[in-house]
MITORBA-889714 format. One record per residue (C-alpha): residue number from 1; residue in one letter; x, z, y. Coordinates in pm, whole numbers. Each point is the difference from the previous one (the first is absolute). Layout:
BEGIN
- NUM/a/X/Z/Y
...
This chain:
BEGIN
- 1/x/8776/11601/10610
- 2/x/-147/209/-301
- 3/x/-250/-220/-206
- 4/x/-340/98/-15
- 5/x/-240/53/-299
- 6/x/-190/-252/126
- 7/x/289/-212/6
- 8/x/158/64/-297
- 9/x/-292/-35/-153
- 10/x/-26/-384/107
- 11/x/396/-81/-103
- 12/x/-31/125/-359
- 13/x/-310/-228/-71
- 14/x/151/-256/159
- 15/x/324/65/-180
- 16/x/-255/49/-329
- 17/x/-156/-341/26
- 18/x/387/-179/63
- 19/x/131/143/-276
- 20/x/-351/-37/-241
- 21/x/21/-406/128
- 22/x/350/-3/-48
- 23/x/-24/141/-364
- 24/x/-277/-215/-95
- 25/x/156/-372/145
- 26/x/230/112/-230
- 27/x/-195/117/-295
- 28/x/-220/-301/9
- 29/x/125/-304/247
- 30/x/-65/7/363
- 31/x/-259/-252/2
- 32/x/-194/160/-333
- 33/x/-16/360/188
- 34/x/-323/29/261
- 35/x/-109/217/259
- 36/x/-273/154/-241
- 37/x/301/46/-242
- 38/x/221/223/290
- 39/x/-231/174/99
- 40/x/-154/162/-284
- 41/x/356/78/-136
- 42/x/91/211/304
- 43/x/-390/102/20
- 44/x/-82/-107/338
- 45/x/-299/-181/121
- 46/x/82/-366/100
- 47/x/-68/100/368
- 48/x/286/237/-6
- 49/x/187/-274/-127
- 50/x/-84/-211/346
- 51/x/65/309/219
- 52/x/417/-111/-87
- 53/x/60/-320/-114
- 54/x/-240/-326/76
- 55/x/49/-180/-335
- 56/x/224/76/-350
- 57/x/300/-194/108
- 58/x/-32/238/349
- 59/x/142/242/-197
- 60/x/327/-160/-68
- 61/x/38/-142/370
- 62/x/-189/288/206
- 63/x/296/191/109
- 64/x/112/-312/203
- 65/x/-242/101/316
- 66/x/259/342/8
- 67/x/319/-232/8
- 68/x/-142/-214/296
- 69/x/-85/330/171
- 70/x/352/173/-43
- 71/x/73/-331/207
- 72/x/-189/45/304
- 73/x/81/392/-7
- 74/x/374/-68/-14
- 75/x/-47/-271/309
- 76/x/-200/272/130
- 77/x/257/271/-13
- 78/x/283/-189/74
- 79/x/296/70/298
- 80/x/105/-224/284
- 81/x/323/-71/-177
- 82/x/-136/-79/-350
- 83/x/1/-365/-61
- 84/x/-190/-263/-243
- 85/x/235/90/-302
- 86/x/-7/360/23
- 87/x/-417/-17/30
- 88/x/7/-166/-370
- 89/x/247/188/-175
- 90/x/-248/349/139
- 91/x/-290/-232/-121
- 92/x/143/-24/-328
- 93/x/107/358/-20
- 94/x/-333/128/102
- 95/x/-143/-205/-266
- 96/x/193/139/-231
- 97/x/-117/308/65
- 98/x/-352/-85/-3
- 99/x/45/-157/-356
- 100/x/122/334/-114
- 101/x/-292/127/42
- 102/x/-182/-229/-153
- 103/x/-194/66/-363
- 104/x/264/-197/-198
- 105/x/332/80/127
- 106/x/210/237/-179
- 107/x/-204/-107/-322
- 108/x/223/-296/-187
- 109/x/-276/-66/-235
- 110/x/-288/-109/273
- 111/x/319/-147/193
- 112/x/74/-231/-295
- 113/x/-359/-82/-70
- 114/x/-25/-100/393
- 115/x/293/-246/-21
- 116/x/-135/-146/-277
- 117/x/-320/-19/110
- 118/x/109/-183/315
- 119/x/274/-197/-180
- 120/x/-194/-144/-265
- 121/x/-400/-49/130
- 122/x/-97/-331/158
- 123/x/-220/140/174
- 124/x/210/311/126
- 125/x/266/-262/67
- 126/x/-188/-140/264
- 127/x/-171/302/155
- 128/x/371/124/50
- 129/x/128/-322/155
- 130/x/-254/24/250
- 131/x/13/391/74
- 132/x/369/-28/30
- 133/x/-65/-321/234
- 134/x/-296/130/245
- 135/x/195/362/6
- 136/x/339/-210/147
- 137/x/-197/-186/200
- 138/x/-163/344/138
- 139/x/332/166/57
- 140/x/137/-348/163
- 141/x/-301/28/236
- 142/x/68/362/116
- 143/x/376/-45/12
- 144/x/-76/-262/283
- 145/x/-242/198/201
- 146/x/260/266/-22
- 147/x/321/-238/105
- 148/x/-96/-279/217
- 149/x/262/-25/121
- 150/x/249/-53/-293
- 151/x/-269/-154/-225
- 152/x/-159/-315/-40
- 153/x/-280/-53/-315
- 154/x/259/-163/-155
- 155/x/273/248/45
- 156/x/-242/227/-83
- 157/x/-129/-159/-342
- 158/x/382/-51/-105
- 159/x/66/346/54
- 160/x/-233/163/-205
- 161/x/24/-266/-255
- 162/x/355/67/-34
- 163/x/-41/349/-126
- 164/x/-325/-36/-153
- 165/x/187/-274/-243
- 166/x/285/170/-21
- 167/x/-176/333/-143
- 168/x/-185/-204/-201
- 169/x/250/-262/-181
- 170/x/207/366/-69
- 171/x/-343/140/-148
- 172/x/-38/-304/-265
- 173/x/385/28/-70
- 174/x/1/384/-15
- 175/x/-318/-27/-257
- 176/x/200/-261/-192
- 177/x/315/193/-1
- 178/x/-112/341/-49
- 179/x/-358/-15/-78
- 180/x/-295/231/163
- 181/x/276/288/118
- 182/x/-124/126/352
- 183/x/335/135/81
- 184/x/158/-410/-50
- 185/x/-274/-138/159
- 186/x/77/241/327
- 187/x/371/-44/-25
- 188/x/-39/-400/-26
- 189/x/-218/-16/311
- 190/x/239/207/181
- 191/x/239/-228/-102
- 192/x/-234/-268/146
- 193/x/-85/113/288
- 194/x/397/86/122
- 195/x/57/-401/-30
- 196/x/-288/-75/175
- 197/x/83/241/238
- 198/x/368/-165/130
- 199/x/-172/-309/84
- 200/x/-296/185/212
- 201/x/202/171/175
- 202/x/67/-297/237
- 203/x/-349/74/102
């Protein structure tokens, strides 16, 4: 569907305050920059500000509510014959697609500042820990509603943890190998998620 003023409008200052936060975290250390800081550098009030994101690190972790919603679309959508297995691997791919939309794909500098953000923050450390643990545990959850009948929680859990971690431990090595490149990052989770894949396929 064609975007509308309105919403255009609402994704470039969104996109405006990622990229302002992004710039300054880097400029000046995450925990130095403050709300009061962002905002005045894109030149927004502070309640625009809390129209997107809740708090500064939101702006680093917000997308995450789109990636559990690609989820329960995919479940949604999905045919008769399409099994546990083939629900992630559209989960992931719709993610994917959702992250290319995003305000900092396609741009390798706020993609480099982002992993190192994340990488090297205490604090950012352990706000991603527990996004990446409450989203598996939300995907787990709606992957046994959908299959009750070929999933236990467990089952569940260990499904989605499996490709979760395996994405993940091929991030970290993809950063260490090749540093902040979008197009290694992609091809390593790829990578990932086709070993995942041959052992959920027994699902």
């Amino acid at each position: 569907m064609e975007e509308t003023r309105r919403e255009r409008k609402k994704r470039q200052t969104r996109e405006l305050l990622v990229t302002t936060a992004f710039r300054l975290f880097d400029e000046q250390g995450y925990e130095q920059t403050t709300l009061a800081q962002i905002t005045s550098a894109a030149d927004v009030a502070t309640k625009t500000f809390f129209n997107y994101f809740r708090s500064k690190d939101d702006v680093l972790f917000a997308d995450v509510e789109q990636y559990y919603q690609a989820t329960v679309e995919v479940i949604s959508e999905r045919t008769p014959d399409e099994g546990v297995s083939d629900v992630l691997l559209k989960t992931y791919d719709r993610v994917i697609a959702r992250f290319a939309e995003g305000p900092i794909s396609g741009d390798p500098e706020l993609m480099e500042i982002y992993g190192r953000l994340v990488l090297t923050v205490p604090a950012l450390q352990a706000k991603a820990l527990l996004v990446q643990f409450d989203l598996q545990r939300r995907v787990a959850e709606a992957l046994l509603t959908a299959f009750p009948d070929k999933l236990d929680p467990i089952t569940a859990a260990a499904a989605v943890g499996s490709l979760f971690g395996a994405v993940q431990a091929a991030e970290l090595t993809s950063r260490e190998m090749f540093g902040d490149s979008e197009e290694e990052y992609l091809k390593s989770a790829r990578r990932a998620i086709d070993v995942a894949m041959r052992g959920l396929r027994s699902l």
